[in-house]
C-alpha positions in Angstrom: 24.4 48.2 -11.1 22.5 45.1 -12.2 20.4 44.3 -8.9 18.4 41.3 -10.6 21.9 39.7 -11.3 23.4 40.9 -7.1 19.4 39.2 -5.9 20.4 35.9 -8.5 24.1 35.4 -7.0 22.8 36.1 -2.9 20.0 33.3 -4.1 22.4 31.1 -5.5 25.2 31.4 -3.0 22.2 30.9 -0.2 21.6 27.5 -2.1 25.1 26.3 -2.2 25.1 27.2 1.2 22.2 25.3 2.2 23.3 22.2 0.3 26.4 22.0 2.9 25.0 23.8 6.2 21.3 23.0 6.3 19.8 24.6 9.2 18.5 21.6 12.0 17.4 23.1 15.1 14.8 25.6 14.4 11.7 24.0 13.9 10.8 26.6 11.5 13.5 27.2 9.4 14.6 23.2 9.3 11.6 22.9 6.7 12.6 25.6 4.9 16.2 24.1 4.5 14.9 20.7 4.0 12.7 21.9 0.9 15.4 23.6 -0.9 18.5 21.2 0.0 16.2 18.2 -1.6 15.0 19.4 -4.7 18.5 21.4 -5.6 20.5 18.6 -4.1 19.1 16.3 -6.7 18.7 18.1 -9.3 21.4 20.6 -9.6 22.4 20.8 -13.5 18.9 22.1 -14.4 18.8 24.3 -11.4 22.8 26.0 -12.8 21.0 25.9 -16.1 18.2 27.6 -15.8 20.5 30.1 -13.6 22.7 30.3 -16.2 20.4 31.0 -18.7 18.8 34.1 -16.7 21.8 35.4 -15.6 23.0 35.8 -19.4 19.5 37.5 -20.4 20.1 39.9 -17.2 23.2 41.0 -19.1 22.4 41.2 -22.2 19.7 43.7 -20.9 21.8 45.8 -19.1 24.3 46.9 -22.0 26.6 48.7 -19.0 28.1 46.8 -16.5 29.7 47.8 -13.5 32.4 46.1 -11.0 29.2 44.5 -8.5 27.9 42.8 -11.6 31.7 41.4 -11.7 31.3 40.7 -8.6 27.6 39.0 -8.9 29.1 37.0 -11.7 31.9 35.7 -9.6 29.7 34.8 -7.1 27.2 33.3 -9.2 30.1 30.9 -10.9 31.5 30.1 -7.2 28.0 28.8 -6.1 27.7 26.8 -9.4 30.5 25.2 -8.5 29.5 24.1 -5.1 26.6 22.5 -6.4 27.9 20.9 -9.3 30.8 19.4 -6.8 27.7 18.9 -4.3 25.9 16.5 -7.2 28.9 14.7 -8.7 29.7 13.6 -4.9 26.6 11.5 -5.1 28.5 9.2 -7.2 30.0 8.4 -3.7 27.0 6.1 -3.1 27.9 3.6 -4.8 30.7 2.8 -2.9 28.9 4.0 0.6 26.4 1.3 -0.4 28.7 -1.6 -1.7 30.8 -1.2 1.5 27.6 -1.4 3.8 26.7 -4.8 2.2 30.1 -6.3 2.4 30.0 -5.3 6.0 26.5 -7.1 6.4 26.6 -10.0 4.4 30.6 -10.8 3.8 33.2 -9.2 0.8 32.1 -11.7 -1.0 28.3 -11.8 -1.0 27.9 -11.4 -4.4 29.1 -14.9 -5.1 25.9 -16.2 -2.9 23.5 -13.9 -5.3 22.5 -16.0 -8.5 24.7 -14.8 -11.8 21.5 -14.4 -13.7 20.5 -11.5 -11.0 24.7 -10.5 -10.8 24.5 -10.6 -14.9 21.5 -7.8 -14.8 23.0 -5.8 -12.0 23.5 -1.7 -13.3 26.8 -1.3 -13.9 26.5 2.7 -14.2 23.8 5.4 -14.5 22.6 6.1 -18.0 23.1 10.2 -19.0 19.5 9.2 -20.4 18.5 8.4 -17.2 19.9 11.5 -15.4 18.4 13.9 -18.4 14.9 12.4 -17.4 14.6 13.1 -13.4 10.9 12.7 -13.6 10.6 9.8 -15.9 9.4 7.3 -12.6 7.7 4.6 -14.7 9.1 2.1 -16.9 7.2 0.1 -20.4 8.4 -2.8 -19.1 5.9 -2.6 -16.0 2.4 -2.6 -15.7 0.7 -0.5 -12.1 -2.4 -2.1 -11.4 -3.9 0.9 -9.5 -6.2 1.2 -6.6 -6.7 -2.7 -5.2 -9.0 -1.9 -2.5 -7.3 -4.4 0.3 -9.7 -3.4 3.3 -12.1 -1.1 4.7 -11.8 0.7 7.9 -14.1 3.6 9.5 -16.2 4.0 6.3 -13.0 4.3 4.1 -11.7 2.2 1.6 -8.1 1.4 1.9 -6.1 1.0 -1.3 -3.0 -0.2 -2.7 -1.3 -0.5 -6.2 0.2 -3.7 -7.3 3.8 -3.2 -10.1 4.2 -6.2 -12.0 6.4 -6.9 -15.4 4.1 -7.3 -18.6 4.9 -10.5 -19.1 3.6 -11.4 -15.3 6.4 -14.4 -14.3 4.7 -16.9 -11.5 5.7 -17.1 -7.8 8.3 -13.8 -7.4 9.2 -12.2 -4.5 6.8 -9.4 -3.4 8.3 -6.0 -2.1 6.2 -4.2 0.6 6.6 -0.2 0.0 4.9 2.0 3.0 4.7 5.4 1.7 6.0 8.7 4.3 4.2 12.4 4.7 4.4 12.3 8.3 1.4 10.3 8.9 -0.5 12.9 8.4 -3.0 14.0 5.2 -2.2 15.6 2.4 1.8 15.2 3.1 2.3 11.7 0.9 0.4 8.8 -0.7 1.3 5.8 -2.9 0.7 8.0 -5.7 4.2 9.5 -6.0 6.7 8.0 -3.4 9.2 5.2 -4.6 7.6 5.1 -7.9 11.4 4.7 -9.4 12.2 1.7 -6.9 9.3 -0.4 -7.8 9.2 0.0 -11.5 12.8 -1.0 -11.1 12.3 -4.3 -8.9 9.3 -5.1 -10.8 11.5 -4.8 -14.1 14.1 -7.3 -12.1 10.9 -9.6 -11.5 9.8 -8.6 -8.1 5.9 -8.0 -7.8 6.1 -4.6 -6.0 2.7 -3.7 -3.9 2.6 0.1 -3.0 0.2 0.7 -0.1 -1.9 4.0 1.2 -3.3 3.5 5.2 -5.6 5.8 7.1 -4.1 9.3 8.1 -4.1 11.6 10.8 -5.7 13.7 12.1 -8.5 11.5 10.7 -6.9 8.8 12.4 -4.8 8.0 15.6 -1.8 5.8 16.0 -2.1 2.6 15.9 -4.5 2.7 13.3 -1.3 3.5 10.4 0.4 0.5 11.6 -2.5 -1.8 11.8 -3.8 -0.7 8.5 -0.2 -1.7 6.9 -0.9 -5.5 8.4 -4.0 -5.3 7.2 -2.6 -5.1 3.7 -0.1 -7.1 4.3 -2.6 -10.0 5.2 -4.3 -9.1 1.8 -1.1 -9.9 0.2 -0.8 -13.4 2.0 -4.3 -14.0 0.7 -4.0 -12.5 -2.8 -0.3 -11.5 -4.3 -0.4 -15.0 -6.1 -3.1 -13.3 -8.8 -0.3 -11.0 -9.8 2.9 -13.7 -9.5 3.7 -12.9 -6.0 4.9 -15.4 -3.4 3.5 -14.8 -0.3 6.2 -16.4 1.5 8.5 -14.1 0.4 7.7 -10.5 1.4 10.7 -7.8 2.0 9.1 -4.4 3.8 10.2 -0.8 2.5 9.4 2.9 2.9 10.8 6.2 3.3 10.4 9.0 6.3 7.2 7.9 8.3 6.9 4.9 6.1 10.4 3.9 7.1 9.3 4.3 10.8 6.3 2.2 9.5 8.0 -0.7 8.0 10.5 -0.7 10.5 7.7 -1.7 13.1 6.3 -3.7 11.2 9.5 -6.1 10.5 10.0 -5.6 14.1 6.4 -6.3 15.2 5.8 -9.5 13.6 2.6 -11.2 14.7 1.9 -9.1 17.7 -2.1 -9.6 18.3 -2.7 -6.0 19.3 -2.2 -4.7 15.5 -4.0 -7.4 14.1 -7.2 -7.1 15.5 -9.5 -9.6 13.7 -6.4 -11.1 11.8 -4.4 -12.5 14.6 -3.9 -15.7 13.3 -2.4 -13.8 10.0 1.4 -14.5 9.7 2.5 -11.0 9.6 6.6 -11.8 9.3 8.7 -10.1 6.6 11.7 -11.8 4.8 13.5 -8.4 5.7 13.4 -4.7 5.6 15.0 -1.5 3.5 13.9 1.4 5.5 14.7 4.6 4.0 15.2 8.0 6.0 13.0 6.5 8.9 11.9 7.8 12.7 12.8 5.3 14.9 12.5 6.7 18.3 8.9 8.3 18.5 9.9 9.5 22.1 13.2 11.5 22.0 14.1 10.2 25.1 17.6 9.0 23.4 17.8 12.6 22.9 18.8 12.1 18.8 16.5 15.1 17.9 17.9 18.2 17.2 14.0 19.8 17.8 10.9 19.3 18.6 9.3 19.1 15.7 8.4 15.6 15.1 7.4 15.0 18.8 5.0 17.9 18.4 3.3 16.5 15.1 2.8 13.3 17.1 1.4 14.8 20.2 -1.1 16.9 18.1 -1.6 15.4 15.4 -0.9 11.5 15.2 -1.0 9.8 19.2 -2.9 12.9 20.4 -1.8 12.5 23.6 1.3 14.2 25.2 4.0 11.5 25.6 3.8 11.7 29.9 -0.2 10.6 29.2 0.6 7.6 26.7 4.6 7.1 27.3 3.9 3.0 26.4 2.5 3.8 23.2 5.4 6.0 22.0 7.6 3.5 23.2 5.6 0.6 22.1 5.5 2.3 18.5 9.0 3.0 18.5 11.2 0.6 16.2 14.4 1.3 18.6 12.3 -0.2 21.7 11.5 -3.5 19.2 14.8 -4.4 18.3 15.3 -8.3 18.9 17.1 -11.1 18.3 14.7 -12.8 15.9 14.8 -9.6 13.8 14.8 -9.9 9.7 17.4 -8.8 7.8 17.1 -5.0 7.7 19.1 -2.4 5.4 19.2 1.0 7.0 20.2 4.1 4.4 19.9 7.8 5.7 21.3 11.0 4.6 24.1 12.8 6.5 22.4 16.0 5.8 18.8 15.0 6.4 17.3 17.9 7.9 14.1 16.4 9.0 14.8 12.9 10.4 18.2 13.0 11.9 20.8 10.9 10.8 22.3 10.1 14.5 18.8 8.7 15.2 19.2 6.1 12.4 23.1 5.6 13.5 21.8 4.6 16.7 19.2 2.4 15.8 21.5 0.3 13.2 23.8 -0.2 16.0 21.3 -1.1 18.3 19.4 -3.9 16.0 23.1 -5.2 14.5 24.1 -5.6 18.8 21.3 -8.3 19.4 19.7 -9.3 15.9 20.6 -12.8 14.5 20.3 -11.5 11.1 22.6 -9.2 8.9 22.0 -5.3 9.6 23.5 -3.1 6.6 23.8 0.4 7.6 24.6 2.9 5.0 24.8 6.8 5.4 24.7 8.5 2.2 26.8 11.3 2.3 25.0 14.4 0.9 21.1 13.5 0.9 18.8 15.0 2.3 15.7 13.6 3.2 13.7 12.1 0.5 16.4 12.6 -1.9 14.9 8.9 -3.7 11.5 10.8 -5.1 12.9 11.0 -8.5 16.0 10.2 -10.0 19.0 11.6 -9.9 22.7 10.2 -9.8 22.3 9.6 -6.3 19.6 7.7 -5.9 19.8 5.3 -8.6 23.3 4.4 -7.0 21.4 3.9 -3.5 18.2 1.8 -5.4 21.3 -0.5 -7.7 22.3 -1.3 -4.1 18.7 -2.1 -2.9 18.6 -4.2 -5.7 22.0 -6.2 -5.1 20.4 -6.8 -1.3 17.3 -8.1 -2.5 19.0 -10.2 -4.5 20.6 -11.6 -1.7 18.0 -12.5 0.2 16.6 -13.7 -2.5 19.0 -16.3 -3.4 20.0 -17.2 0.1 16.2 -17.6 1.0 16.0 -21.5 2.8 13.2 -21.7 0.0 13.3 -20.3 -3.0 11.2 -17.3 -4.2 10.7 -18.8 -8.1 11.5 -18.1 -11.4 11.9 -14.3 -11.9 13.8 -14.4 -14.8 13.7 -12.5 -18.3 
């Protein structure tokens, strides 16, 4: 019996398994699930490769083979084809984001966009593309790294600025708030949404990618008044790169969707903008990906305890009976208004960190009251994060970031400038 080919196929069928089933409510094991659903999830064909490619030097070192290595192989093939039918499904986002839009902004938004943005639009993803998950930069772009945007309890708080070579006047500046939990050590601007803003600053967009003090070292509301903070800077000085400052659409993933989220949401509120209150903090609108949206639990969308805990221990440092009005305060479901921006919500129906019915319930409750469009679109398959690097899935999801950007763009009461080629 070959038991290095049985240990491959258990492995492999426990991956395939995670991909559809991944574990929620043990606060343990939900990590565990999360780690190995997002990296396989998105990159599956080098995952059955290198598989593949063990699995035939386990047989060619065993000359004999018995009826359990059979049976390893079969089960070895099976769980390549979950996967495999696991990754081509992302090509379901596509349509998961069109119909989101269309539901937002009218079937026939796209006739509002400008053609020379509808010319540029992706029409598929590139096999080059796909070959090169880790390729996040592009030539076209330069990253002006580490702008130093404020200072705050002896640190110095930094940002990176993406801009096309050629550095086109007055273009509309996306906001990116990186996730990790708010904690250290779990995220930075270093290495989250790296493909989205080389993409948007290809298109034009001057994309500003921005790091904010962390816990423990710092308590809540210091992450969201450090992200006003830099988005005063950007009022003051985006015009040095090309950026309007009049035209400013908020992003981030996981905390830094929470983060964006309340900050679209918290426009102008003088208790996060201490020394800056006269600072217009308002956002043209919002893409937040994977985000938290209910600090409290008390609409009971959390399937453990997990993120409550990180916040009482680690981030508010206070238990949520001692500070309930900042948890609620801080909470982007409790903000939801009428004179909301536009906002495009995307989640993952198997996110295994944030959960999805959190995100369902937030969309619904900022599209009941909110005078602007709310876009809502669950991508079936993703885990959380699944947008690090690139796979088929998330450049479907960014090409429909893009197409909403455009949009507001080009319905904007005042335009954002010439962005063109």
């Amino acid at each position: 019996m070959n038991l290095p080919l049985l240990l491959l196929a258990l492995s492999g069928a426990l991956l395939a398994w995670n991909l559809e089933y991944p574990v929620y409510r043990s606060r343990i094991w939900h990590a565990v699930s999360f780690l190995f659903g997002w990296l396989v999830g998105e990159l599956v064909p080098f995952v059955v490769a290198v598989q593949a490619v063990v699995a035939l030097a386990m047989l060619a070192v065993h000359g004999e083979h018995t009826l359990i290595d059979a049976f390893s192989l079969a089960v070895l093939v099976g769980a390549w084809g979950v996967m495999l039918r696991h990754y081509i499904a992302g090509g379901d986002a596509a349509q998961v984001m069109e119909e989101a839009l269309q539901k937002a902004l009218g079937q026939d938004y796209q006739q509002h966009i400008r053609p020379e943005f509808v010319a540029r639009f992706p029409r598929s993803v590139l096999p080059a593309t796909l070959a090169r998950p880790f390729r996040l930069d592009l030539p076209e772009v330069t990253r002006v790294r580490d702008v130093v945007y404020a200072e705050a309890d002896g640190q110095r708080l930094l940002l990176d600025v993406y801009h096309r070579n050629d550095l086109p006047a007055a273009c509309p500046v996306l906001f990116q708030l990186h996730g990790g939990g708010w904690t250290e050590k779990m995220g930075s601007k270093n290495e989250q949404a790296r493909p989205l803003m080389n993409h948007m600053a290809a298109r034009g967009w001057v994309c500003v990618s921005v790091d904010y003090r962390l816990s423990p070292g710092a308590s809540f509301p210091a992450h969201i008044i450090d992200c006003k903070r830099a988005l005063a800077w950007v009022r003051a000085h985006i015009a040095r790169w090309g950026g309007d400052p009049a035209f400013v659409v908020a992003t981030g993933g996981s905390a830094g969707g929470h983060l964006c989220s309340l900050l679209a949401l918290s426009a102008n509120d003088p208790q996060w903008q201490p020394g800056f209150e006269d600072v217009d903090t308002r956002v043209q609108g919002c893409v937040p990906f994977y985000g938290v949206y209910d600090l409290s639990g008390r609409h009971g969308q959390k399937p453990n305890g997990a993120i409550l805990e990180v916040l009482e221990s680690w981030v508010i440092k206070k238990r949520y009976h001692e500070a309930a009005a900042l948890y609620e305060s801080g909470s982007p479901i409790e903000r939801v208004h009428a004179g909301a921006p536009p906002f495009l919500v995307i989640h993952g129906d198997r996110d295994g960190l944030c959960p999805v019915a959190e995100a369902r319930l937030f969309a619904q409750r900022l599209s009941e009251v909110s005078g602007s469009p709310v876009a809502y679109a669950e991508i079936p398959g993703a885990q959380h994060a699944f947008d690090i690097f690139r796979s088929l899935r998330s450049e479907l999801v960014m090409y429909g970031v893009e197409r909403f950007l455009a949009y507001l763009q080009s319905t904007a009461r005042t335009g954002a400038g010439n962005t063109s080629p």
